[in-house]
Backbone atoms as SQL, in Angstrom:
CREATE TABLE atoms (id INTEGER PRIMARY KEY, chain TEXT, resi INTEGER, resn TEXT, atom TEXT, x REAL, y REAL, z REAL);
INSERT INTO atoms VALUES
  (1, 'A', 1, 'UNK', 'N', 0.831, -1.164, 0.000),
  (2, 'A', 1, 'UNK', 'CA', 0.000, 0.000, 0.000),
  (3, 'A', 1, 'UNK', 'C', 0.884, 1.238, 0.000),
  (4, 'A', 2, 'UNK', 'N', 0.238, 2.100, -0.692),
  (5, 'A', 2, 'UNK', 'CA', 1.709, 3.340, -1.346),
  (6, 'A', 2, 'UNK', 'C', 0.493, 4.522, 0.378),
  (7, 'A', 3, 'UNK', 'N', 1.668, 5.156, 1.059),
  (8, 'A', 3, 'UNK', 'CA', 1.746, 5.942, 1.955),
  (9, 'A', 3, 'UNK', 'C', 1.855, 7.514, 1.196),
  (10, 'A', 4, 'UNK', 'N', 0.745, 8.382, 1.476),
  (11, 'A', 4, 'UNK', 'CA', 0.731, 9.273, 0.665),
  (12, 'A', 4, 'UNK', 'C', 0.778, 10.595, 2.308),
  (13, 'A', 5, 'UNK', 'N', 2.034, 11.784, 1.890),
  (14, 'A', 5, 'UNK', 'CA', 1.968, 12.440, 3.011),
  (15, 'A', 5, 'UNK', 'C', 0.964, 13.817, 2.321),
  (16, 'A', 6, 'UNK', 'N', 0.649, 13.826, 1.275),
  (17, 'A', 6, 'UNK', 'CA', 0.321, 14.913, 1.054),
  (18, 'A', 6, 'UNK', 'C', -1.150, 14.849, -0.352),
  (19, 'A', 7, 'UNK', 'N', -1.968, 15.237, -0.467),
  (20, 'A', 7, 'UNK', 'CA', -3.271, 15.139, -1.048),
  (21, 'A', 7, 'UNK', 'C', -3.697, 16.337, -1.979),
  (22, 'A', 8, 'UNK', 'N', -3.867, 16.242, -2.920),
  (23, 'A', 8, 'UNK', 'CA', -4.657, 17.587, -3.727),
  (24, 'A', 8, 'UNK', 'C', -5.406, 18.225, -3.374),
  (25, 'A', 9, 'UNK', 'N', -5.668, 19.658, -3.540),
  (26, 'A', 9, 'UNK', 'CA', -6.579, 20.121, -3.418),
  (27, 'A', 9, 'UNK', 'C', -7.661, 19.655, -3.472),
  (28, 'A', 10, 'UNK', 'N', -7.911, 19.517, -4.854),
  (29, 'A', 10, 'UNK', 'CA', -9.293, 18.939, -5.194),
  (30, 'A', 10, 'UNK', 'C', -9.767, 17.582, -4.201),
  (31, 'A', 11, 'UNK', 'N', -8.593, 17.157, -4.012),
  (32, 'A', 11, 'UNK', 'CA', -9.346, 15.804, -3.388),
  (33, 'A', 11, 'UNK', 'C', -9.929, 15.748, -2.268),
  (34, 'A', 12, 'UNK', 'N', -8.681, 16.749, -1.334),
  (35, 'A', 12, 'UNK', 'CA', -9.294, 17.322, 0.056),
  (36, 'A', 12, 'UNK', 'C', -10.524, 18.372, -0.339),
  (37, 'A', 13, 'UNK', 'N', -11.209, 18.948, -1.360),
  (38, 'A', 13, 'UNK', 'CA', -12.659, 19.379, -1.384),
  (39, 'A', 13, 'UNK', 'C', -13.681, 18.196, -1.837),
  (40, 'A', 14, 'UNK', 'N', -13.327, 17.503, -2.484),
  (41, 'A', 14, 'UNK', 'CA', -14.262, 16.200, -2.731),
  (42, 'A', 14, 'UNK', 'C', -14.268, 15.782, -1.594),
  (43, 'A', 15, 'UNK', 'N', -13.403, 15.350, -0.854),
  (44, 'A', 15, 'UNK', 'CA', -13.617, 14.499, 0.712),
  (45, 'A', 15, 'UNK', 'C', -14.558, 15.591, 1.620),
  (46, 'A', 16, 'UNK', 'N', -14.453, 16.813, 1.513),
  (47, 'A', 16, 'UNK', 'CA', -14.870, 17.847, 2.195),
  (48, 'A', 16, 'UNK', 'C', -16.354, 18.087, 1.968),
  (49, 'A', 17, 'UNK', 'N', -16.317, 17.792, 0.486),
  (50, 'A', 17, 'UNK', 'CA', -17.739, 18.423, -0.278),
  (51, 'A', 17, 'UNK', 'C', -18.565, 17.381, 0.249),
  (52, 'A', 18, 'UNK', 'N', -18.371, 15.442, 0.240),
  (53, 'A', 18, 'UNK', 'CA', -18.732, 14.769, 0.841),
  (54, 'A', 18, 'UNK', 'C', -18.778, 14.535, 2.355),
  (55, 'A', 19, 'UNK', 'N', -18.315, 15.073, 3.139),
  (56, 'A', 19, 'UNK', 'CA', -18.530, 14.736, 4.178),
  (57, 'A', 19, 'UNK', 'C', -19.128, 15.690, 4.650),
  (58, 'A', 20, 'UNK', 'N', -19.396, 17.167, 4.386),
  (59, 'A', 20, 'UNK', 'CA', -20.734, 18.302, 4.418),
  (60, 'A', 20, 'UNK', 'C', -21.665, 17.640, 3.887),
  (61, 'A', 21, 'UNK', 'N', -22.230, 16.943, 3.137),
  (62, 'A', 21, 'UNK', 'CA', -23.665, 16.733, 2.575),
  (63, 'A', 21, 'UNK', 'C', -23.980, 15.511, 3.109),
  (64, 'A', 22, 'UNK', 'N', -22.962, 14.661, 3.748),
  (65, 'A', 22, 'UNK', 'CA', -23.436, 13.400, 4.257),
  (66, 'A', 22, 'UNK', 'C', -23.757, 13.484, 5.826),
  (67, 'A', 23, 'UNK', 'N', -23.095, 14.470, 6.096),
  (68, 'A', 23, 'UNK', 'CA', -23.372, 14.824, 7.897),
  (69, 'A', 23, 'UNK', 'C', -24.263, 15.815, 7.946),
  (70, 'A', 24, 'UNK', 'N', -24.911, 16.703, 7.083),
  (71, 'A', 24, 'UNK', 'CA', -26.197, 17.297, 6.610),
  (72, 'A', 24, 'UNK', 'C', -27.688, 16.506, 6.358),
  (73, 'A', 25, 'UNK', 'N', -27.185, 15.311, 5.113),
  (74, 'A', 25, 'UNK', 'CA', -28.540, 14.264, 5.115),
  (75, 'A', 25, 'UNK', 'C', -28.349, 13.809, 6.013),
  (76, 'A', 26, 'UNK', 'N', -27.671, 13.053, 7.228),
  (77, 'A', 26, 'UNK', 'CA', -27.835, 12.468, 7.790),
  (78, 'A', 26, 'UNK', 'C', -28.509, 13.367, 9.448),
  (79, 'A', 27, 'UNK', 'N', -28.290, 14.318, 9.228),
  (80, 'A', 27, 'UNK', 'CA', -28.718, 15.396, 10.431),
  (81, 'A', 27, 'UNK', 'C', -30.381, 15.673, 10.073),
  (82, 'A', 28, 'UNK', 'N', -30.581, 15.770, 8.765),
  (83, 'A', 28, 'UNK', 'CA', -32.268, 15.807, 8.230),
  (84, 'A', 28, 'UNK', 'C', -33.184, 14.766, 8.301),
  (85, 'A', 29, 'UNK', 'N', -32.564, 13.668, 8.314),
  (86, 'A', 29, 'UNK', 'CA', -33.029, 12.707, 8.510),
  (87, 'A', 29, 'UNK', 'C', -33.037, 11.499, 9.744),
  (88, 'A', 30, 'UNK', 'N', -32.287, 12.411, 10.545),
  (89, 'A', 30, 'UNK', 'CA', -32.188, 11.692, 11.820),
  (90, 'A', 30, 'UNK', 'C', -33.611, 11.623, 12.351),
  (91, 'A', 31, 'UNK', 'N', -34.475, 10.148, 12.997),
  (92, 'A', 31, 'UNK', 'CA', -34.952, 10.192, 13.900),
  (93, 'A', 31, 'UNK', 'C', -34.704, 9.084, 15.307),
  (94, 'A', 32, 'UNK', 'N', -33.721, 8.313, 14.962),
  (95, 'A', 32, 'UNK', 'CA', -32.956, 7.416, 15.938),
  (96, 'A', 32, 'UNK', 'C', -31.692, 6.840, 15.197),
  (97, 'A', 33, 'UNK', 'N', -30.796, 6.479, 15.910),
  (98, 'A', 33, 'UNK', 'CA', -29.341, 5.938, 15.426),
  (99, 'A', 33, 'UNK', 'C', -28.628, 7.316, 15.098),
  (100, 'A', 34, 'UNK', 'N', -28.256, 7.759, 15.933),
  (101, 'A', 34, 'UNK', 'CA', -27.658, 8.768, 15.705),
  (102, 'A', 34, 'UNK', 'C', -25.963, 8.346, 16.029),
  (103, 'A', 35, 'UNK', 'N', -26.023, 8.060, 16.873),
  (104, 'A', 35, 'UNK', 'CA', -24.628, 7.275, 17.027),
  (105, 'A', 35, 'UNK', 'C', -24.121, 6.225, 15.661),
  (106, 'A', 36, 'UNK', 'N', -24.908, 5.842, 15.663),
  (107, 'A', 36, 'UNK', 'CA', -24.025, 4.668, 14.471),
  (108, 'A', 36, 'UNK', 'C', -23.798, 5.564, 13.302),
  (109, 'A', 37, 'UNK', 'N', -25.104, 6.531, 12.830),
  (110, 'A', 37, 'UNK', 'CA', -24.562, 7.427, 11.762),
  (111, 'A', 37, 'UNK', 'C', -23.644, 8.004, 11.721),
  (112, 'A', 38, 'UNK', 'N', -23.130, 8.726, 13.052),
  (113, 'A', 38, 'UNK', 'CA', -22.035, 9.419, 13.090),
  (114, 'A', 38, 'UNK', 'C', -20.882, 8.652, 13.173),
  (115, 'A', 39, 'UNK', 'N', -20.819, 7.105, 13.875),
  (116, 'A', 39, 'UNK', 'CA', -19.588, 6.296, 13.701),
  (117, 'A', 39, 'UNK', 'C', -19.567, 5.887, 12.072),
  (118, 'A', 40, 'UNK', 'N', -20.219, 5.718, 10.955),
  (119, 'A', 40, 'UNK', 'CA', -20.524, 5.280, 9.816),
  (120, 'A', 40, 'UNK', 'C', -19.912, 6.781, 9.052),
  (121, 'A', 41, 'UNK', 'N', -20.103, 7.845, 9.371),
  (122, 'A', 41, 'UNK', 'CA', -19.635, 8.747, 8.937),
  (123, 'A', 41, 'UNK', 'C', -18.270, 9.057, 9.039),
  (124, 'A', 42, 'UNK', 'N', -17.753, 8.952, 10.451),
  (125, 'A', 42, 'UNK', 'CA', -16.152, 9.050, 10.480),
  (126, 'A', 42, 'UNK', 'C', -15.100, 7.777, 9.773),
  (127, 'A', 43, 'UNK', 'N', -16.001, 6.217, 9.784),
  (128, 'A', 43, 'UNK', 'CA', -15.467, 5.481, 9.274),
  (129, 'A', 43, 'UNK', 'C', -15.548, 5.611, 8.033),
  (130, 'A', 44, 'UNK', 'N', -16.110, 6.387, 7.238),
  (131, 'A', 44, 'UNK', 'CA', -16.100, 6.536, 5.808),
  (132, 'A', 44, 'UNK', 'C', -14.974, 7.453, 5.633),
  (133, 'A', 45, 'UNK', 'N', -15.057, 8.931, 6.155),
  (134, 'A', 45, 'UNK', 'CA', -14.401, 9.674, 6.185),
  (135, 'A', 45, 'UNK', 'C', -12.987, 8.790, 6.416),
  (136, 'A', 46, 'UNK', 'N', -12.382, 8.552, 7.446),
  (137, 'A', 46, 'UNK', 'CA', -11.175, 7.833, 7.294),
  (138, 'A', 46, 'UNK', 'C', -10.868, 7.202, 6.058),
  (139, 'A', 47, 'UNK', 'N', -11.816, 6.080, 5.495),
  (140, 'A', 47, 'UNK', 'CA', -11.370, 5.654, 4.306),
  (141, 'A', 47, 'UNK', 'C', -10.693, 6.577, 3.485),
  (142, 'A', 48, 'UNK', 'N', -11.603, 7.704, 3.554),
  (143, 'A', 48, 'UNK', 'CA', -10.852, 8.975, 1.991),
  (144, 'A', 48, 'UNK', 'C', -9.099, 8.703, 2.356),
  (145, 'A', 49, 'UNK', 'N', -8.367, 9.086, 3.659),
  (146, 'A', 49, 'UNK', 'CA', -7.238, 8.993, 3.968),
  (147, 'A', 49, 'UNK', 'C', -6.824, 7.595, 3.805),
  (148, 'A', 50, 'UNK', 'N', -6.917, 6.683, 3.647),
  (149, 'A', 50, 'UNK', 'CA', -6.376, 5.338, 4.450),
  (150, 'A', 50, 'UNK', 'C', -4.919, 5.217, 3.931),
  (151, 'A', 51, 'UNK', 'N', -4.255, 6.349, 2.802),
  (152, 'A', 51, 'UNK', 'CA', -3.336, 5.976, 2.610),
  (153, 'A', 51, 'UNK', 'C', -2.514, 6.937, 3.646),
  (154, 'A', 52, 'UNK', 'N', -2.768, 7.678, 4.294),
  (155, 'A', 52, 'UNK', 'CA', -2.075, 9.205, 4.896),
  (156, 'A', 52, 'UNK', 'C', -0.672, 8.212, 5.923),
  (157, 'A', 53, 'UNK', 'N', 0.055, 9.021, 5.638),
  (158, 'A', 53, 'UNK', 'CA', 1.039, 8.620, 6.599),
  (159, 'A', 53, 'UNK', 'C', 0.927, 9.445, 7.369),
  (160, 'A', 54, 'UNK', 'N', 0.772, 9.437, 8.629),
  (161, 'A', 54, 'UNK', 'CA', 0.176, 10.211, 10.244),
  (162, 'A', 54, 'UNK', 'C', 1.773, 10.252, 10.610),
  (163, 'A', 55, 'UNK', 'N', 2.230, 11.487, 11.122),
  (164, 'A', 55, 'UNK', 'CA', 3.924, 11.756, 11.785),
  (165, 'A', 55, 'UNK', 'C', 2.633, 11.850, 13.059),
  (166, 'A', 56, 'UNK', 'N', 3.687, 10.819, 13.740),
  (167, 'A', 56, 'UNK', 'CA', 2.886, 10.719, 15.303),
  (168, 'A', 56, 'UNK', 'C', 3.516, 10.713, 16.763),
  (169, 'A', 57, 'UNK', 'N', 4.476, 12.222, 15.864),
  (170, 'A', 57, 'UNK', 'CA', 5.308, 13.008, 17.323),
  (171, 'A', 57, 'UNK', 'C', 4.441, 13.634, 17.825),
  (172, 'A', 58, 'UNK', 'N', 3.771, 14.143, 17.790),
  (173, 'A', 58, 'UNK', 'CA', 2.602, 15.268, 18.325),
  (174, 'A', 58, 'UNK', 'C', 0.970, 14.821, 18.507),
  (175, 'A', 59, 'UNK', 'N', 0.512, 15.908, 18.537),
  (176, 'A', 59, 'UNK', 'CA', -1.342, 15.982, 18.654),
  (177, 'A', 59, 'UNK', 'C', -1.511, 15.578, 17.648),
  (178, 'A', 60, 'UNK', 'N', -2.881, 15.291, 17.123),
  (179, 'A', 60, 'UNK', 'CA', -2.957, 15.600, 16.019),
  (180, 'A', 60, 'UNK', 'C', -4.488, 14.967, 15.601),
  (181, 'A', 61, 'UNK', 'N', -5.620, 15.572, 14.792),
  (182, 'A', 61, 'UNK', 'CA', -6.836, 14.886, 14.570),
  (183, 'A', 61, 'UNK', 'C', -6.987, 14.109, 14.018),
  (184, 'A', 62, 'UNK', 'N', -5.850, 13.559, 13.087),
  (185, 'A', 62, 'UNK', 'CA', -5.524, 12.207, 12.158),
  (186, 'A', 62, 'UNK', 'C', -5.430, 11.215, 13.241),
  (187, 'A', 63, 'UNK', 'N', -4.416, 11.544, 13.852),
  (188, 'A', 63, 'UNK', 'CA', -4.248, 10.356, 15.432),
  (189, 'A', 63, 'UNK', 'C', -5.543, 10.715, 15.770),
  (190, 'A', 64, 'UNK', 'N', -6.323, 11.194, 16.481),
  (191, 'A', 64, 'UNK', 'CA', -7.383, 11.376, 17.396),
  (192, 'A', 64, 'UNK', 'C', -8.872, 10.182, 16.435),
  (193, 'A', 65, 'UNK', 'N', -8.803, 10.088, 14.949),
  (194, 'A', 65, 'UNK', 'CA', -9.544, 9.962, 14.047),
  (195, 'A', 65, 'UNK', 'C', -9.162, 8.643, 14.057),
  (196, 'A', 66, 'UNK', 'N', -8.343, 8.112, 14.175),
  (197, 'A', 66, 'UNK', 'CA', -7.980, 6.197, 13.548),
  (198, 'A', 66, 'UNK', 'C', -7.834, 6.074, 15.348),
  (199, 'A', 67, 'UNK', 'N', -8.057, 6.680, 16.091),
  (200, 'A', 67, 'UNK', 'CA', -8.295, 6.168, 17.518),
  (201, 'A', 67, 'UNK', 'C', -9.519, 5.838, 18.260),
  (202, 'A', 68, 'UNK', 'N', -10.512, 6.939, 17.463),
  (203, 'A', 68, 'UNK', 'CA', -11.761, 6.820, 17.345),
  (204, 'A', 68, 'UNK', 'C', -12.359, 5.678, 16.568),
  (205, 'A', 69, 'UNK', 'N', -11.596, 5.351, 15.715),
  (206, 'A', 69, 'UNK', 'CA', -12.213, 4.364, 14.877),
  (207, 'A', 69, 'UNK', 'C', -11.704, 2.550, 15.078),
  (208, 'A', 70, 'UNK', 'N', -10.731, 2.850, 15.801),
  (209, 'A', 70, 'UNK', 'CA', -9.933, 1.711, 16.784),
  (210, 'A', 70, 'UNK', 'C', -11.329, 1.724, 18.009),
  (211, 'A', 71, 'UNK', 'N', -11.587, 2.648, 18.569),
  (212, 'A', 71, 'UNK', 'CA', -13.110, 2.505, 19.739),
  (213, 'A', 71, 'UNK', 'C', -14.117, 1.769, 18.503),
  (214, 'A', 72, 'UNK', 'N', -14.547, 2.741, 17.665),
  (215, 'A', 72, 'UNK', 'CA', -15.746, 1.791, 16.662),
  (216, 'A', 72, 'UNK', 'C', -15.690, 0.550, 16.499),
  (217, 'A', 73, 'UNK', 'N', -14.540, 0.311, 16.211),
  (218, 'A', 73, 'UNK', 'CA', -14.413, -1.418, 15.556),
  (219, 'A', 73, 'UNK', 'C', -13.681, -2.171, 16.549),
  (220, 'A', 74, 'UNK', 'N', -13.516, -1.842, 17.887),
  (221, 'A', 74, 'UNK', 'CA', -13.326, -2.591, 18.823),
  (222, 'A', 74, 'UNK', 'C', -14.438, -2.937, 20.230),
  (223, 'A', 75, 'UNK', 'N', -14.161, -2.347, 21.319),
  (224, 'A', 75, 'UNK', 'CA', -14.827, -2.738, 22.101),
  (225, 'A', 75, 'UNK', 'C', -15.489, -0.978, 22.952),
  (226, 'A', 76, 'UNK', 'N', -15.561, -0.232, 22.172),
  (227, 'A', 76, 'UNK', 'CA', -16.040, 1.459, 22.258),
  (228, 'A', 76, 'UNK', 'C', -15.628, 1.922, 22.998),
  (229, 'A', 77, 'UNK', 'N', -13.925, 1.477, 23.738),
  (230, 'A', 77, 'UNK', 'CA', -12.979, 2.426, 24.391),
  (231, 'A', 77, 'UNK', 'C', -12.045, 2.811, 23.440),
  (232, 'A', 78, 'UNK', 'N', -11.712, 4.150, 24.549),
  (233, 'A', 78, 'UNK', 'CA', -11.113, 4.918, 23.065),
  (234, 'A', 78, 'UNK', 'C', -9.764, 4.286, 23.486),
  (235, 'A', 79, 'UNK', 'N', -8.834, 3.442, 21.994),
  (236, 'A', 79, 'UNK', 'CA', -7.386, 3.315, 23.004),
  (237, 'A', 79, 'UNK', 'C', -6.333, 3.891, 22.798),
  (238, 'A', 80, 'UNK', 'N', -5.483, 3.566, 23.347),
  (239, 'A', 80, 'UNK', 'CA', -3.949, 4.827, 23.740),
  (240, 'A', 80, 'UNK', 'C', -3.573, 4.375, 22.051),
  (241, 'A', 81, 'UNK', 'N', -2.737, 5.555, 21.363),
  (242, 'A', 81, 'UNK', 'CA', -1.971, 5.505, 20.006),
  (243, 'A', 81, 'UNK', 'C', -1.300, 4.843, 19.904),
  (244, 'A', 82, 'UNK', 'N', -0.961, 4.042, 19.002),
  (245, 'A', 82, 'UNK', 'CA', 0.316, 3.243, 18.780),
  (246, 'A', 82, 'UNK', 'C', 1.483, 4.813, 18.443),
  (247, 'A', 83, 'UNK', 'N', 1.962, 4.444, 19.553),
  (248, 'A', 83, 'UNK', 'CA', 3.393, 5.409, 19.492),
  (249, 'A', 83, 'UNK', 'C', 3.770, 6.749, 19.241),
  (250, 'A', 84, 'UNK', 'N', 2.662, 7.083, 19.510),
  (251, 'A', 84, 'UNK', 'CA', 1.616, 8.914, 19.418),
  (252, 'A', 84, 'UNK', 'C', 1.472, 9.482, 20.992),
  (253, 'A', 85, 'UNK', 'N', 1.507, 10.812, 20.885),
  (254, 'A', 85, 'UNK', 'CA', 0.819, 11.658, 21.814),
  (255, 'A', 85, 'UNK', 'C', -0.262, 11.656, 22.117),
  (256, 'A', 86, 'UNK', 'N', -0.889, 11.676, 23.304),
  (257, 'A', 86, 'UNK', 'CA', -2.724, 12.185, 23.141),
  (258, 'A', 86, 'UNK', 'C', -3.147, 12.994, 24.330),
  (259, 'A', 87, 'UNK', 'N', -3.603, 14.122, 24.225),
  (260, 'A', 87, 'UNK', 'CA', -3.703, 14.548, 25.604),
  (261, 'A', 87, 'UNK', 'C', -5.158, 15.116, 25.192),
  (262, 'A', 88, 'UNK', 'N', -6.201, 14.460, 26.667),
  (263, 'A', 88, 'UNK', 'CA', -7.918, 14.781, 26.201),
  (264, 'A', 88, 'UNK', 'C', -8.029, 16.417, 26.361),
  (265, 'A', 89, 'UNK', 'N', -7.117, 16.851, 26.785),
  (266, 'A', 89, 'UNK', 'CA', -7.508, 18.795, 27.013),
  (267, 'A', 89, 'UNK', 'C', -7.395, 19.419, 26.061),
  (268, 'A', 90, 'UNK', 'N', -5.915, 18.595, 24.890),
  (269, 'A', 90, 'UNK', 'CA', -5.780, 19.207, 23.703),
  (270, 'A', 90, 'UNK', 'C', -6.383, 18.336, 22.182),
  (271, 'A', 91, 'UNK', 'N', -7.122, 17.398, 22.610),
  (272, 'A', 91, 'UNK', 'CA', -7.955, 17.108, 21.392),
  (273, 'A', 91, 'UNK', 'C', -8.904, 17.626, 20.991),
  (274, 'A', 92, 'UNK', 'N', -9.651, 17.235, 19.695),
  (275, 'A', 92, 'UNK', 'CA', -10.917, 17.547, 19.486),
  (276, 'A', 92, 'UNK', 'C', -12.220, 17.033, 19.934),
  (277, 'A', 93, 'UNK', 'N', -11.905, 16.166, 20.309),
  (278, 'A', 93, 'UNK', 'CA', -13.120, 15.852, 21.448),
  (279, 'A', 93, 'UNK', 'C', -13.301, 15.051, 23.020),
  (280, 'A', 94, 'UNK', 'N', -12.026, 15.981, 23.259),
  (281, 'A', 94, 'UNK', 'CA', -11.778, 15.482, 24.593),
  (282, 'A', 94, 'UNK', 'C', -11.423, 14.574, 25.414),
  (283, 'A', 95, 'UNK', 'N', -12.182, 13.265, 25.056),
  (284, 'A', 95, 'UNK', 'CA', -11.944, 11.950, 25.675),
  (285, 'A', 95, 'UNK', 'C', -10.637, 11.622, 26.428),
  (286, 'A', 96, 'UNK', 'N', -10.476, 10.510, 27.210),
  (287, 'A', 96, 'UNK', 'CA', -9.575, 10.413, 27.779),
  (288, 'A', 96, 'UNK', 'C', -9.486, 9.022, 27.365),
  (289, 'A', 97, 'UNK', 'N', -8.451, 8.229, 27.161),
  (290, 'A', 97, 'UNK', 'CA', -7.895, 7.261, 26.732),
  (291, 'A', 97, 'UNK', 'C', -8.282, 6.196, 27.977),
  (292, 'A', 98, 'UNK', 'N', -9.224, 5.214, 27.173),
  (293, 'A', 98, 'UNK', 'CA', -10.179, 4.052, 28.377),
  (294, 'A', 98, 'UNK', 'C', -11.596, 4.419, 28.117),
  (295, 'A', 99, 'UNK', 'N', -11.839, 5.798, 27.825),
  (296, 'A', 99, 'UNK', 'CA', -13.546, 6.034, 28.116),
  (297, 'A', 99, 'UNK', 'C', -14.020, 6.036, 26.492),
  (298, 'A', 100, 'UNK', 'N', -15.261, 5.110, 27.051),
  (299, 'A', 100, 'UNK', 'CA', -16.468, 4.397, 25.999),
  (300, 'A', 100, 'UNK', 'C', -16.905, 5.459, 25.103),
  (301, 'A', 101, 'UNK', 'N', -16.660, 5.651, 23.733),
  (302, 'A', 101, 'UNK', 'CA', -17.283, 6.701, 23.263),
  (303, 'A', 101, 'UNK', 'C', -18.224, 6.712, 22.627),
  (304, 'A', 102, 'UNK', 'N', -19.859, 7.749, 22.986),
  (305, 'A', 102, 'UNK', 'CA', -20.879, 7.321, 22.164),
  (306, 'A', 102, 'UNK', 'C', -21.204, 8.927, 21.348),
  (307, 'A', 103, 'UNK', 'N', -20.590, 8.328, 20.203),
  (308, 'A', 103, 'UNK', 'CA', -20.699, 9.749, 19.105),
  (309, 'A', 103, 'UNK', 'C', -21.921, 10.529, 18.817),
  (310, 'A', 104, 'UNK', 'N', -22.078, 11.806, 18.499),
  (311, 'A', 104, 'UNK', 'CA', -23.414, 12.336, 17.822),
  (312, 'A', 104, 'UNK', 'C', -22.487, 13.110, 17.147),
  (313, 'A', 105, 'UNK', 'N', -23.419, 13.832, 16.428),
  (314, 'A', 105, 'UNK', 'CA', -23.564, 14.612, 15.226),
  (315, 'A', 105, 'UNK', 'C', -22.513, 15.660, 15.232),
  (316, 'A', 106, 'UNK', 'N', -22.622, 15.856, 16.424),
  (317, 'A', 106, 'UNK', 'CA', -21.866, 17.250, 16.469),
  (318, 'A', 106, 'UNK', 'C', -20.367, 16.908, 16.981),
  (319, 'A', 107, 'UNK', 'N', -20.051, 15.990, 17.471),
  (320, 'A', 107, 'UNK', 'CA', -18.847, 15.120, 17.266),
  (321, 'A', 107, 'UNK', 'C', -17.846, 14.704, 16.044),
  (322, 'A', 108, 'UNK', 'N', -19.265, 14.335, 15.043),
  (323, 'A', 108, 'UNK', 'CA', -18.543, 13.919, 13.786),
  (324, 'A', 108, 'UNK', 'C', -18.335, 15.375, 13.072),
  (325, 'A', 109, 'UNK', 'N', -18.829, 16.020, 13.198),
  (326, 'A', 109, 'UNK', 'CA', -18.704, 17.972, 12.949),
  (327, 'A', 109, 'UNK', 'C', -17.709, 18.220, 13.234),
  (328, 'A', 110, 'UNK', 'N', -17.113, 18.236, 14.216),
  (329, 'A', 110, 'UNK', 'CA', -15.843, 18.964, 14.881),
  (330, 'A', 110, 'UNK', 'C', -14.849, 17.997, 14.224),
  (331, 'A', 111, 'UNK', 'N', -14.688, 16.469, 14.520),
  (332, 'A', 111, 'UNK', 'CA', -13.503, 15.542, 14.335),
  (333, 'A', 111, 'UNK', 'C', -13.478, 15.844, 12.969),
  (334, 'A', 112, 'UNK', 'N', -14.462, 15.457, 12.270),
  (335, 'A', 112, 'UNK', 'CA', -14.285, 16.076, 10.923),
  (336, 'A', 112, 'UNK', 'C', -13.483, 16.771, 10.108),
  (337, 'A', 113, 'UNK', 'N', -14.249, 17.930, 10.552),
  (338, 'A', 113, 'UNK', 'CA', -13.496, 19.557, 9.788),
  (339, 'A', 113, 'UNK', 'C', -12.034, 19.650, 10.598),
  (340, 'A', 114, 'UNK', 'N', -11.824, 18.963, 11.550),
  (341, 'A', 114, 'UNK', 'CA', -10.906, 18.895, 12.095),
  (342, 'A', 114, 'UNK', 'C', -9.598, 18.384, 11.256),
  (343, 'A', 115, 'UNK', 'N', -9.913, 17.326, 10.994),
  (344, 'A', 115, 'UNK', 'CA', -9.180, 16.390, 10.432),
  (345, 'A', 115, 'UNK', 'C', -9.090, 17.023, 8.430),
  (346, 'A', 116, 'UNK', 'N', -9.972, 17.530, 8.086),
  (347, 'A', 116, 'UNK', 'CA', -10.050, 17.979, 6.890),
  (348, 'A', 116, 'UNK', 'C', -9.287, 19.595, 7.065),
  (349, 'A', 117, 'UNK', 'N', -9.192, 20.163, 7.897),
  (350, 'A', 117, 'UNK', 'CA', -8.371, 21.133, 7.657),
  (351, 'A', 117, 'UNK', 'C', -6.393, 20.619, 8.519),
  (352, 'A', 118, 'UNK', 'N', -6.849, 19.909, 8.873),
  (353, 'A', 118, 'UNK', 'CA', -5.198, 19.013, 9.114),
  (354, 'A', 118, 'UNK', 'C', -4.402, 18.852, 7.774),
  (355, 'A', 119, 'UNK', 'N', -5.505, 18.162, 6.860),
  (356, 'A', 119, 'UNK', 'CA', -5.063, 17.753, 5.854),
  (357, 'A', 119, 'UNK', 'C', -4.804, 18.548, 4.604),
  (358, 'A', 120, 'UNK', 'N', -5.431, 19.658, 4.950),
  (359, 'A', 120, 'UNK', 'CA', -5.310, 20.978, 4.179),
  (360, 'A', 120, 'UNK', 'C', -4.281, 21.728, 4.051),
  (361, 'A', 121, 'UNK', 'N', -3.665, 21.558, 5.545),
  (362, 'A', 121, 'UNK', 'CA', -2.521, 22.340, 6.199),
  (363, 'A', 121, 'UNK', 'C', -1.049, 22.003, 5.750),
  (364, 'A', 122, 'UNK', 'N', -1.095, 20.441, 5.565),
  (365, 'A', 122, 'UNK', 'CA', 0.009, 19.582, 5.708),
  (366, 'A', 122, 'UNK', 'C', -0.033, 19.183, 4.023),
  (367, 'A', 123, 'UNK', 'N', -0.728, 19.976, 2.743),
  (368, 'A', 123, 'UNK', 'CA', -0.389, 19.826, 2.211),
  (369, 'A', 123, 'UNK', 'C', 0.724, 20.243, 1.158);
């Protein structure tokens, strides 16, 4: 699998343009499962990256994002980074490394745009 540190414009607005209209329909159409939508949303979102090579001296919402998604597809604690920083005061959504996370909307909002202007930055 080819490790990509850096992404196009365009691609980071396609990932962007999609993940505004999918966390939009899915906010219009919420009337239960709000949690799984929003875990279904960040696990998509990750896919767009799956090639990103994450530098995991520091913070960072890429780490915070495949940690979150390590809780989804494991047992819904959030767990410590493989070989990363994490501190819950300076993330985007706080958590503390052990605690069960149950996502909404406005979660996948923040980690999100979070992670989409990371990727903006670092290109």
């Amino acid at each position: 699998m080819t490790r990509q540190r850096s992404f196009s414009a365009e691609y980071v607005e396609a990932a962007r343009t999609w993940f505004e209209e999918v966390l939009q329909a899915a906010r219009d159409v919420h009337v239960m499962g709000e949690r799984r939508a929003a875990e279904g949303i960040l696990l998509s979102l990750d896919r767009w990256f799956i090639d990103r090579d994450v530098v995991r001296r520091g913070q960072s919402p890429l780490t915070e994002l495949g940690m979150v998604v390590g809780a989804i597809l494991g047992d819904g604690a959030l767990p410590r980074p493989d070989g990363g920083e994490y501190a819950p005061d300076m993330s985007v959504l706080g958590s503390p490394v052990g605690a069960h996370i149950t996502l909404t909307f406005d979660d996948a909002d923040l980690l999100g745009h979070a992670v989409l202007d990371a990727i903006s930055v670092r290109r």
